[in-house]
Each structure stands twice: as C-alpha cells, then as structure tokens.
ROPA-93606 format. One record per atom (N, C-alpha, C): x, y, z. Coordinates in steps of 0.001 Angstrom, whole numbers, padded with zeros to 6 digits, always signed. Layout:
BEGIN
XYZ
...
//
This chain:
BEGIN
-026283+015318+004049
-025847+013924+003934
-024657+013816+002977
-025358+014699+001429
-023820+014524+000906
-022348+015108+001313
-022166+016520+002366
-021674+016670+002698
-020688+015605+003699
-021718+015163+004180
-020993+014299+005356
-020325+013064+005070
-021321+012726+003677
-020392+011568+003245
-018811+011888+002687
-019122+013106+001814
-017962+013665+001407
-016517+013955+002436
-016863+014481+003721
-016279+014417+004668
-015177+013072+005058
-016365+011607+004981
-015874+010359+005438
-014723+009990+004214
-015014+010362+003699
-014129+009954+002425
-013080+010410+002340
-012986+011811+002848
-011665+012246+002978
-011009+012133+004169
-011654+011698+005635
-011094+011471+006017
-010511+010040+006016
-010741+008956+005080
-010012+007722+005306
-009263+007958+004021
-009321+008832+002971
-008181+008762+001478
-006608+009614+002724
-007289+010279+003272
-006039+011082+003842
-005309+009791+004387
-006026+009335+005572
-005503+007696+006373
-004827+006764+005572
-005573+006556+004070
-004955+005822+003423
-003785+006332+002900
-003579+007559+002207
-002675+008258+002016
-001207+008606+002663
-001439+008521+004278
-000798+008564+005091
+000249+007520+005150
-001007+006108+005109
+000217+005042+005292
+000463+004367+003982
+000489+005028+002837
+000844+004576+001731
+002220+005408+001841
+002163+006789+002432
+003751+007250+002436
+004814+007025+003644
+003869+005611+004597
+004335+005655+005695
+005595+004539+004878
+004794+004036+004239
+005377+002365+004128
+006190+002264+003183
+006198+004169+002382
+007063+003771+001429
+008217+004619+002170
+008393+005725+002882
+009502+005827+003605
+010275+005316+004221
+009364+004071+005006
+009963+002743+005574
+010938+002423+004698
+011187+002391+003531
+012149+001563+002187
+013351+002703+002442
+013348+003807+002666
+014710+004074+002441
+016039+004057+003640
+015444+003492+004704
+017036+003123+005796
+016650+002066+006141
+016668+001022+004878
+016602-000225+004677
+018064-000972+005870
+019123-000067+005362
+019956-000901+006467
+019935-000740+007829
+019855+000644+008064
+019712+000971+009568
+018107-000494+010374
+017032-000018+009330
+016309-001109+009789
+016747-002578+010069
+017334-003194+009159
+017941-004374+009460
+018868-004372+010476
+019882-003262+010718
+020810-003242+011863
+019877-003431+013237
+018491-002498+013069
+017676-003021+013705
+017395-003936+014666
+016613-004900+013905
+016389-006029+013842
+017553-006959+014307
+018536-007045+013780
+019633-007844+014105
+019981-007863+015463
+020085-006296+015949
+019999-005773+017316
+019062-006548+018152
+017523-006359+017815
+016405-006766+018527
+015748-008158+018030
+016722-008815+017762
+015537-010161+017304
+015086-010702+018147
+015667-010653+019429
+014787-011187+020536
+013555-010726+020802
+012866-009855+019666
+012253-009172+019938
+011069-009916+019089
+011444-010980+018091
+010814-011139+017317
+010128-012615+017357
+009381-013554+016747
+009233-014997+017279
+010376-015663+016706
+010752-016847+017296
+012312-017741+016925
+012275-018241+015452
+010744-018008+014543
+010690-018537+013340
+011199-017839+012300
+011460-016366+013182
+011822-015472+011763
+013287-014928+012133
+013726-016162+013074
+015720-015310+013319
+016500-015890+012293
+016178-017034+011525
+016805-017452+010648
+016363-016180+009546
+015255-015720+009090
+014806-014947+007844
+015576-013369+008014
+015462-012850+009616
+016035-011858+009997
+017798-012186+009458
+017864-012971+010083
+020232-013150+009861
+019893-013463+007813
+019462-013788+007834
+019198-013547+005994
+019504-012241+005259
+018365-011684+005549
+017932-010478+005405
+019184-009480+005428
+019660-009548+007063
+020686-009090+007248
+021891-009026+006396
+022486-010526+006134
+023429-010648+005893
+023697-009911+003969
+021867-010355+003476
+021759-009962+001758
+021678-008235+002063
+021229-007870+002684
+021266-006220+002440
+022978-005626+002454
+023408-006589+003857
+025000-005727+003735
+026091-006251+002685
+025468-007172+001810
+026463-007713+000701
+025882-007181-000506
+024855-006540-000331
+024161-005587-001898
+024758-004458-001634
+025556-004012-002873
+025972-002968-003013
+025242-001450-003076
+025682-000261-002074
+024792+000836-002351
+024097+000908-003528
+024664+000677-004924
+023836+001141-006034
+022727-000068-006674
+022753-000786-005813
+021688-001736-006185
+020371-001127-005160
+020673-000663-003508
+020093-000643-003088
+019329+000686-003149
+020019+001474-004142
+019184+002493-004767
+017804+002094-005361
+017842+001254-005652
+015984+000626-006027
+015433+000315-005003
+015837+000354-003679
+014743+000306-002954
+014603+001968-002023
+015015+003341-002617
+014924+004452-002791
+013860+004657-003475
+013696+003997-004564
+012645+004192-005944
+011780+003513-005456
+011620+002521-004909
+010107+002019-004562
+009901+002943-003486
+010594+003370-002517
+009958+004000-001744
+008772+005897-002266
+009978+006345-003240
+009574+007266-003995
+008255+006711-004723
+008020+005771-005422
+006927+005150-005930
+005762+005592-005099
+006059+004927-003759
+004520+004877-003212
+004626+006705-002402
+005116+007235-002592
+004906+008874-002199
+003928+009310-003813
+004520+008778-004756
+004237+009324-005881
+002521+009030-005785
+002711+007362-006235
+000537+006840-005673
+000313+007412-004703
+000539+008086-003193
-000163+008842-002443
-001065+010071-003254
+000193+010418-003960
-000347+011698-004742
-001129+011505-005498
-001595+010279-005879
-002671+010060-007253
-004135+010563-005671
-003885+009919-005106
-005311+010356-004404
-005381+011666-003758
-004873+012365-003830
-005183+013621-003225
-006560+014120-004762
-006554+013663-005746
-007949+013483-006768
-009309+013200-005897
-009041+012118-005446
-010179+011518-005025
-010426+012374-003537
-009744+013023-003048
-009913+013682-001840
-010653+015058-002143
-010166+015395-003099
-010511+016948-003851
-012076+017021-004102
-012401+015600-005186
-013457+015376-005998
-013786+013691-005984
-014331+013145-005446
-014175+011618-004871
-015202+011001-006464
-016041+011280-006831
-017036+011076-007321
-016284+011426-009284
-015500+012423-009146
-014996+012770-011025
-013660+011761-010627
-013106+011400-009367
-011834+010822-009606
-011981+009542-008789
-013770+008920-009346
-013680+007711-008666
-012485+006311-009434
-012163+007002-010855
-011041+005738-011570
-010075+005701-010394
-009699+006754-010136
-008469+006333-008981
-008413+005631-008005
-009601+005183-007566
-010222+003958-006457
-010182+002397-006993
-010715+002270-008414
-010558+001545-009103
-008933+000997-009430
-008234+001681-009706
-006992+001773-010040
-006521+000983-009100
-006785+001529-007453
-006045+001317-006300
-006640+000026-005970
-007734-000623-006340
-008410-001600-005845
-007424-002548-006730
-007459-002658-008322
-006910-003651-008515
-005387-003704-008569
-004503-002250-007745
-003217-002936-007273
-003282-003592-006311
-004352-003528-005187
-004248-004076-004019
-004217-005468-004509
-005668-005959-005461
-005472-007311-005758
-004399-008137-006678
-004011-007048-007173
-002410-007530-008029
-001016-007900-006790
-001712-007469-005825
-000421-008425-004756
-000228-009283-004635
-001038-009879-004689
-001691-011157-004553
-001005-012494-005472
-001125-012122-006761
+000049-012904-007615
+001180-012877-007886
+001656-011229-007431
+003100-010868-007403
+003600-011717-006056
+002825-011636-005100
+003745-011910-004139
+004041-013637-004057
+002553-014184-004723
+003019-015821-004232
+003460-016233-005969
+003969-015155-006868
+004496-015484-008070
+006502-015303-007725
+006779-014395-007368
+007622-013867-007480
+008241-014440-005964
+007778-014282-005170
+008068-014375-003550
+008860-016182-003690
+008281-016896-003981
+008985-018445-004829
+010327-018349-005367
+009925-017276-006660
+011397-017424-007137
+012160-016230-006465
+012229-015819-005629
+013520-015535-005131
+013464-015854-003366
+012510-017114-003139
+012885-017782-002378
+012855-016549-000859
+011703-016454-001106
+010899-015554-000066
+010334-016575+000906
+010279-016587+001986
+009463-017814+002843
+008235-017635+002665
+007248-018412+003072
+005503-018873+002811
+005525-017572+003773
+005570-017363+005004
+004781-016667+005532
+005115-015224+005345
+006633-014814+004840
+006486-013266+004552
+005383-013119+003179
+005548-014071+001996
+004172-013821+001223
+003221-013622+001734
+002556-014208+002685
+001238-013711+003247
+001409-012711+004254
+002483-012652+004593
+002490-010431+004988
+002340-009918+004062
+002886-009990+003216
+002847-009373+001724
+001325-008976+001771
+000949-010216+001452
-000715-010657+000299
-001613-009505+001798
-001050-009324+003071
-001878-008794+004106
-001825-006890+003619
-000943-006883+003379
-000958-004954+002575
-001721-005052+001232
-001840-006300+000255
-003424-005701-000507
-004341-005841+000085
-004448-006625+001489
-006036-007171+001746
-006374-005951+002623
-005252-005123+003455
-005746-004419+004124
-005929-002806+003442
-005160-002815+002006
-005591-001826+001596
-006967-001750+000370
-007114-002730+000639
-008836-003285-000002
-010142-002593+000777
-009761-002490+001873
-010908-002022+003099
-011327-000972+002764
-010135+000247+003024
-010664+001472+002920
-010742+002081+001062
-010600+001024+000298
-010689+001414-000792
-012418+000927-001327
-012791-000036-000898
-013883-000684-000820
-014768+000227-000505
-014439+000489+001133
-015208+001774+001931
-015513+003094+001122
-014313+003513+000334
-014770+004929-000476
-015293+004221-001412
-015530+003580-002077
-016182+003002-003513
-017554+002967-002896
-017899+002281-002250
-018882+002369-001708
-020319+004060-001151
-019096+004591-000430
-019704+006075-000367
-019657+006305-001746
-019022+006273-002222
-018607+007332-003590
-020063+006837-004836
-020794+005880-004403
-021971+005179-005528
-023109+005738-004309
-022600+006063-003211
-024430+006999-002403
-023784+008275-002505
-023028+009271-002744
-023488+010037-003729
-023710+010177-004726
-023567+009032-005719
-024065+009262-006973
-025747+008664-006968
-025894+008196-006043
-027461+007606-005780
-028139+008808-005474
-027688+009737-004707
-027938+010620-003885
-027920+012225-004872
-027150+012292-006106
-026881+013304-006839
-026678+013030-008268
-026901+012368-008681
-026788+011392-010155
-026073+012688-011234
-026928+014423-011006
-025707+014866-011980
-024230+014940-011819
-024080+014528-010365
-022422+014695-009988
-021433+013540-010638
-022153+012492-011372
-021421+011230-011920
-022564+010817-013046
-022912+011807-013891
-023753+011368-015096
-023167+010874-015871
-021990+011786-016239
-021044+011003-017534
-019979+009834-017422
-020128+009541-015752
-019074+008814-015383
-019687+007365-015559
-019010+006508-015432
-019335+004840-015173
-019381+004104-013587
-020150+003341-013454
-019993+002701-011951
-018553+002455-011814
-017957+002777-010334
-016850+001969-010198
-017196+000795-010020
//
C-alpha cells in the first residue's frame, strides 16, 4: 500500500512539475506568442480582441531589456519545478515543499486581484490568473493528502516531522 501510494505521488509531482515548466517556458517568446495571437484572433472570443491588440501593441513598444524579466519569471518557475523533485524522491521528509506550494497557489489570489487593478489588467484575465492557483491547489492537496496515509500508515517515516 505504501508503495503504491508512494508511486501516486510521484506520478502527479512529476505532472505537476511538468506544467510548472510548461508555463514557465511559455514566458520566453513572449513576442512570437503575441505575433501569434494577433495573427489568430479570430481564433479567440470578440471580448478579448481589444485585450489581444493591447497586449500586442505593449509588448512591441517594451524594450528587449525590459522584456528580459519576463526570461526570469520564466527561469523562476523551472527553478520551483526543481524544489519538487524533494518531494518526488522522499514525499513524506519533503512534505514542507507541498506546504510551500500550497500557499503560493493561494498567494495568487491577492496578487492577482491586488496588482492586476493597478496596472489595469481586465476582471477576467485576473480570474485566469486566480484559475493557475486554484488549479494548482488540486494536485497539491492530492499529495498532502497521500503524504498524511503514509504517515498514518508508517508513523516512523514522519516522527520528527509536523502535519502538513
């Protein structure tokens, strides 16, 4: 059983892992993406061609070396992938790292309808936003969860540790 749980766990930290470096690679051909888009907005609903020609128009008037920070966020989330390859190894000694990840997910949440305002982000890309902590809540939830039936299940494997 503990095996198998151990198993489930790694296979959704990998999943999660995956698209934590999916989404941060996404950030670095920030323009090609928008050329994108600009290309295909017919592709998109008529509410977001005004946000798309936005978008557009602020990426190609930011200068390369500004848009070097969105290089670094992308590097960012390669970097947090790497915090969980812990919890993949040893789920149960590196349950803080679940913890960790739980309350960035819920720290989106005020960044996005804090910040998303002042620089005049529309209502509904915030709640795309606020939708990448809620959906990375799931599978973080999900291992927190296994990760307390093996400690139900093996109590010396998390004696010295604390509940997540």
């Amino acid at each position: 059983m503990k095996t198998r749980t151990i198993k489930n766990i790694r296979r959704v930290v990998m999943v999660f892992m995956i698209l934590l470096v999916l989404s941060g690679v996404t950030a670095f051909p920030l323009v090609t993406e928008v050329d994108f888009m600009i290309t295909h907005m017919h592709w998109f609903p008529a509410f977001f061609h005004s946000w798309i020609r936005t978008v557009y128009e602020s990426v190609h008037q930011t200068p390369s070396i500004v848009l070097y920070g969105t290089d670094w966020l992308a590097f960012a989330h390669l970097i947090i992938a790497l915090f969980f390859v812990g919890v993949y190894l040893d789920p149960v000694r590196n349950k803080f790292i679940i913890l960790v990840g739980i309350v960035s997910c819920l720290a989106v949440f005020p960044l996005a309808l804090i910040c998303g305002p002042i620089r005049h982000i529309p209502f509904y890309h915030q709640v795309i936003d606020c939708c990448f902590g809620l959906l990375g809540l799931v599978p973080l939830f999900y291992i927190r969860n296994k990760i307390k039936l093996i400690e139900k299940m093996c109590p010396a494997d998390g004696e010295a540790e604390t509940a997540v």
